[in-house]
C-alpha positions as CSV (number, residue, x, y, z in Angstrom):
1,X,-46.9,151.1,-6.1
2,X,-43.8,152.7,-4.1
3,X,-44.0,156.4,-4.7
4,X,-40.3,156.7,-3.9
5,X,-39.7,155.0,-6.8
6,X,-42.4,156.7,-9.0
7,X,-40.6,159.9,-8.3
8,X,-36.8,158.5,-9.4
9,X,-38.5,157.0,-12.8
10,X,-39.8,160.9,-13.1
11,X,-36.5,162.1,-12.6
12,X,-34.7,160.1,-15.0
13,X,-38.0,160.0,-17.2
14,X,-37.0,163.6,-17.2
15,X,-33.9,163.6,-17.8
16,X,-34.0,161.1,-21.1
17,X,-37.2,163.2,-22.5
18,X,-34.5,166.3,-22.2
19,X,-31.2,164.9,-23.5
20,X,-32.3,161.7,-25.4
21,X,-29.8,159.7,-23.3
22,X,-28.9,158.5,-20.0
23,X,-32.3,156.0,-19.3
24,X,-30.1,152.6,-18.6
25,X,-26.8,155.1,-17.7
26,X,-28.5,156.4,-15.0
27,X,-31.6,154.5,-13.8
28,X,-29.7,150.9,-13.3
29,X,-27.1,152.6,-10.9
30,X,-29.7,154.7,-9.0
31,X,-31.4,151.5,-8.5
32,X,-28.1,149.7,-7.2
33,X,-26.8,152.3,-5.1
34,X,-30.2,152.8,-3.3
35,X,-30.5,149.4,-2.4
36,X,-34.1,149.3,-4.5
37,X,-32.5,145.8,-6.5
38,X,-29.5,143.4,-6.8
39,X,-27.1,144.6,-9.9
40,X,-28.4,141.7,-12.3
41,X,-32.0,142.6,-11.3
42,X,-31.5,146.5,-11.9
43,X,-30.2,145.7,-15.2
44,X,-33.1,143.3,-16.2
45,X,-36.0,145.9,-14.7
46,X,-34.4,148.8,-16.8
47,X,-33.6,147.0,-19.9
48,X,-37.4,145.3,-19.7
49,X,-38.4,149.4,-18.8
50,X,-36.1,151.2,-21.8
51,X,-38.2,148.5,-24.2
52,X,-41.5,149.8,-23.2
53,X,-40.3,153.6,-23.3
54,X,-38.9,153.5,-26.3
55,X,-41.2,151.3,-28.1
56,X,-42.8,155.2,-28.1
57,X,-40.2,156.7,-29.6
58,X,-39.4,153.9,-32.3
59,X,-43.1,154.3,-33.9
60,X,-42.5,158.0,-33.6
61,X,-39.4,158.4,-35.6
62,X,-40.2,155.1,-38.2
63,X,-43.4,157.5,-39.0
64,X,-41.1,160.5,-39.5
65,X,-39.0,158.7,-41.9
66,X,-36.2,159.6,-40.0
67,X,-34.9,155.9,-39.9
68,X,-32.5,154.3,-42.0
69,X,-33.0,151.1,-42.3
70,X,-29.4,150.1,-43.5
71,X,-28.4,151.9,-40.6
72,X,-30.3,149.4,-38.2
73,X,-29.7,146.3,-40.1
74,X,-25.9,146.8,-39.7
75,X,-26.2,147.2,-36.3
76,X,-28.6,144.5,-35.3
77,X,-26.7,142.2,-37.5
78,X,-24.2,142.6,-34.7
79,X,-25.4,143.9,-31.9
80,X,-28.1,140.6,-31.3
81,X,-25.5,138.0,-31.6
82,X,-23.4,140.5,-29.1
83,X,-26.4,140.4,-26.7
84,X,-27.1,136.6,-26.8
85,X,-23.3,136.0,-26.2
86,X,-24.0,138.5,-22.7
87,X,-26.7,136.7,-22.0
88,X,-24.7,133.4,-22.0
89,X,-21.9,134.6,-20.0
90,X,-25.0,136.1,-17.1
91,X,-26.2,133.0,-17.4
92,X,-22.8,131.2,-16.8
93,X,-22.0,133.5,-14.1
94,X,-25.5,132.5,-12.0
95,X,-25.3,129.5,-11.6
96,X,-21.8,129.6,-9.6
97,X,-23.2,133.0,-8.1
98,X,-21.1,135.6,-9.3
99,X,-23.1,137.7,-11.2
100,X,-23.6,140.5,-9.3
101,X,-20.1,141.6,-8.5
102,X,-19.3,141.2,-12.3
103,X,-22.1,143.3,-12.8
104,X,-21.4,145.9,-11.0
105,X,-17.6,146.5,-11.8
106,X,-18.7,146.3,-15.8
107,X,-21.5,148.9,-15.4
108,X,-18.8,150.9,-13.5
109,X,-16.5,150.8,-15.9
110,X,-18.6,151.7,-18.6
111,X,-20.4,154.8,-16.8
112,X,-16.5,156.1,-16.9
113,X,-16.4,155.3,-20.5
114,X,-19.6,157.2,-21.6
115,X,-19.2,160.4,-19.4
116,X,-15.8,160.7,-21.3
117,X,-17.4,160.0,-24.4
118,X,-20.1,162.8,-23.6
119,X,-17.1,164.9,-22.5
120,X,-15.7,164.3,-25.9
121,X,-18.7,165.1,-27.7
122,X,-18.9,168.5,-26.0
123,X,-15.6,169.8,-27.2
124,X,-16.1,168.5,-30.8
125,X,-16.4,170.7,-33.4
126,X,-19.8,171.2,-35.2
127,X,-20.4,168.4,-38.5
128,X,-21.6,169.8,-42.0
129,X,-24.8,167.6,-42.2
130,X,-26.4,166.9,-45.9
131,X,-29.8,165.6,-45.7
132,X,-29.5,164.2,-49.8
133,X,-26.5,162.4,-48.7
134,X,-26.3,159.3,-46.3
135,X,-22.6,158.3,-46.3
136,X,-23.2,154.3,-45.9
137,X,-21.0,153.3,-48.6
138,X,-17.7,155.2,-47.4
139,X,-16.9,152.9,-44.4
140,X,-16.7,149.4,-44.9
141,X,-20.0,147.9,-43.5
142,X,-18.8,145.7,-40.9
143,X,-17.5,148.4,-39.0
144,X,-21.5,149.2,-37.8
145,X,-22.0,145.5,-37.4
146,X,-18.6,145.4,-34.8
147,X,-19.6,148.7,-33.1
148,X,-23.0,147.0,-32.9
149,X,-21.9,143.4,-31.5
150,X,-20.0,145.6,-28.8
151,X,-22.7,147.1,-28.0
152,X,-25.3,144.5,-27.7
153,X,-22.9,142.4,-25.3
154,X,-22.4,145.6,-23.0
155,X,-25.5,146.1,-23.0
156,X,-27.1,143.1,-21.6
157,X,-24.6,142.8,-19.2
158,X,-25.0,146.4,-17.8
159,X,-28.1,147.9,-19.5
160,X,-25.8,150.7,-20.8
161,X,-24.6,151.7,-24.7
162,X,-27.4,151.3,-26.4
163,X,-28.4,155.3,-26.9
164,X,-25.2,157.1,-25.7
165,X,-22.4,155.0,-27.5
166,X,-24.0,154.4,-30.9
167,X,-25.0,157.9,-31.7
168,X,-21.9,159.1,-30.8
169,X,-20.0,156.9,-32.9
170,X,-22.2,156.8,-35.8
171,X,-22.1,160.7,-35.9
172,X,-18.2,159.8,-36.6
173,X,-18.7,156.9,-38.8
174,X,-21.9,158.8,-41.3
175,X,-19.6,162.2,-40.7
176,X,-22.7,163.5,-43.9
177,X,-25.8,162.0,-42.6
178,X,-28.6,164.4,-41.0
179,X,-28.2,164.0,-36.9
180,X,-32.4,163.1,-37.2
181,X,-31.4,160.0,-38.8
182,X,-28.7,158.7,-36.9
183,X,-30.7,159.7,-33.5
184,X,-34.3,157.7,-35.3
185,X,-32.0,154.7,-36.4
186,X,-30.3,154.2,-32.8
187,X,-33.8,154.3,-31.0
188,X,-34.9,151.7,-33.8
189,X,-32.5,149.5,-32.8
190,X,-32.1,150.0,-29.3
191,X,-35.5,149.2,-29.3
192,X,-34.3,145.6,-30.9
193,X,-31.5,145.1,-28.7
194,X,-33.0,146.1,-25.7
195,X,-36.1,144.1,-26.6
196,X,-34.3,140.8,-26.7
197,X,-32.1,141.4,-23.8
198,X,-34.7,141.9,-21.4
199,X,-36.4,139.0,-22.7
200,X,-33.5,137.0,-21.8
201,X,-33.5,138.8,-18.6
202,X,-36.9,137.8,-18.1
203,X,-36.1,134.1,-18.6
204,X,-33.4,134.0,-16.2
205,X,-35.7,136.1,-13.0
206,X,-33.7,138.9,-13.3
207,X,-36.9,141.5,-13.6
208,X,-38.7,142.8,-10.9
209,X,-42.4,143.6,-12.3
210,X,-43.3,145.3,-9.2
211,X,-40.4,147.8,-9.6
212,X,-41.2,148.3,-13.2
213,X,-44.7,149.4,-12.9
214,X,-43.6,151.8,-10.2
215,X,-40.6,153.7,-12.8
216,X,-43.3,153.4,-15.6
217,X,-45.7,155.2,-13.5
218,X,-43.3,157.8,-12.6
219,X,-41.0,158.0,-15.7
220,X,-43.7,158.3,-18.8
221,X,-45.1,161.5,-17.5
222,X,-41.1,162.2,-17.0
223,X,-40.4,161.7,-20.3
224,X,-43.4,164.0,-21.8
225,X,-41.8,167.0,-19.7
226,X,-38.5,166.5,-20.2
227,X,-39.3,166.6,-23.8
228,X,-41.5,169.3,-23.5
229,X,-38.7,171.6,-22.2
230,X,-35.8,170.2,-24.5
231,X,-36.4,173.3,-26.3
232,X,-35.1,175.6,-23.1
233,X,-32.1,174.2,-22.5
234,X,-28.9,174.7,-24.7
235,X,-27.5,171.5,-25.0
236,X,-23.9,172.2,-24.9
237,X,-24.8,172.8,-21.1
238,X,-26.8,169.5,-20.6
239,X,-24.3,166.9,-22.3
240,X,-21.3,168.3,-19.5
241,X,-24.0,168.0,-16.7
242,X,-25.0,164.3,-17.9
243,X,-21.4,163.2,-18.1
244,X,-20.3,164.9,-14.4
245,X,-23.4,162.9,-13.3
246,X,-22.3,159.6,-14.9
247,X,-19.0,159.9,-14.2
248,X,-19.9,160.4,-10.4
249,X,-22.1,157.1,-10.4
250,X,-19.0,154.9,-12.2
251,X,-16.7,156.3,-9.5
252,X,-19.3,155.0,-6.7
253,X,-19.9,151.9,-8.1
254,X,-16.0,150.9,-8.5
């Protein structure tokens, strides 16, 4: 086990246990800019790493009730097919040996675009939440299976979307149902789409096991705390922090 590495997956461990966001946002560049793994690697080790962590919080939130179902059938109905088409074009784009670059400017890109979507979030005004109501029949339902399908295919190119883009655009698409639900639906199926884009990470080589035991190691204890001392800190000062951090990392990495 490297304990340099133990003590980054406690960091970001952390940092998801205290915001609910950030895992793949944060820990694929970290790996990439410290040299710890190649950019297709990095994404495979933390997608294969966010299924195991929140496997956790899946079970958690499905005994809660606070899942909808609909919810995560819309998305996965789109989201999967997204992630499978990803995984083609990785696929495609290692065997002539250009993965890595491609990797890195899309996860660079896409930092930029969730730090100004957490920005964005910060300014906006409170909702009016109704926990009797749920809202899925005032928005036509392919509009959750097309967020999801972008999703998916960002994500298993970059490991990135699959907490920090969905909640914030369901909160806009269910404008009426209870933040709880939306937040124990996205880990639901993150947990999906994350699930099968490691495993197709895990076909092509792209996880390093040795790498992943060390951020477990590191990061579940991480996790625990963080989530132990979400309770301290207002979040209206933690979502600016987490987008200044991410938008730091997509400036480094184009």
């Amino acid at each position: 086990m490297d304990f340099r590495v133990a003590v980054v997956g406690l960091g970001v461990g952390f940092l998801v246990g205290l915001t609910g966001m950030g895992g793949g946002a944060v820990m694929t560049p970290v790996l990439i800019l410290l040299g710890w793994a190649r950019p297709m690697v990095a994404v495979g080790t933390d997608l294969m790493w966010g299924t195991l962590t929140k496997s956790v919080g899946a079970f958690v939130h499905h005994r809660q009730g606070t899942v909808d179902l609909k919810i995560v059938k819309r998305l996965a109905l789109g989201s999967i097919p997204g992630a499978l088409a990803g995984l083609t074009l990785l696929a495609h784009l290692h065997g002539r040996g250009g993965e890595d670059r491609f990797v890195v400017r899309t996860l660079g890109i896409a930092l930029v675009c969730v730090a100004l979507t957490l920005f964005f979030r910060s300014f906006w005004p409170a909702r009016t939440q109704s926990p009797a109501a749920s809202g899925l029949e005032r928005f036509p339902w392919w509009l959750t299976s097309l967020l999801g399908a972008v999703v998916g295919f960002l994500v298993s190119l970059t490991s990135v979307g699959s907490g920090s883009v969905i909640v914030a655009c369901l909160v806009m698409i269910y404008p009426v149902t209870p933040l709880r639900r939306i937040v124990g639906s996205d880990i639901l199926h993150a947990l999906l789409l994350v699930g099968v884009s490691a495993l197709g990470h895990l076909k092509m080589g792209s996880v390093n096991i040795r790498l992943l035991t060390s951020l477990l190691v590191g990061s579940l204890p991480g996790v625990w705390l963080g989530s132990r001392m979400s309770v301290v800190f207002p979040e209206k000062v933690l979502r600016p922090l987490l987008a200044g951090t991410l938008l730091f990392l997509g400036y480094k990495l184009l």
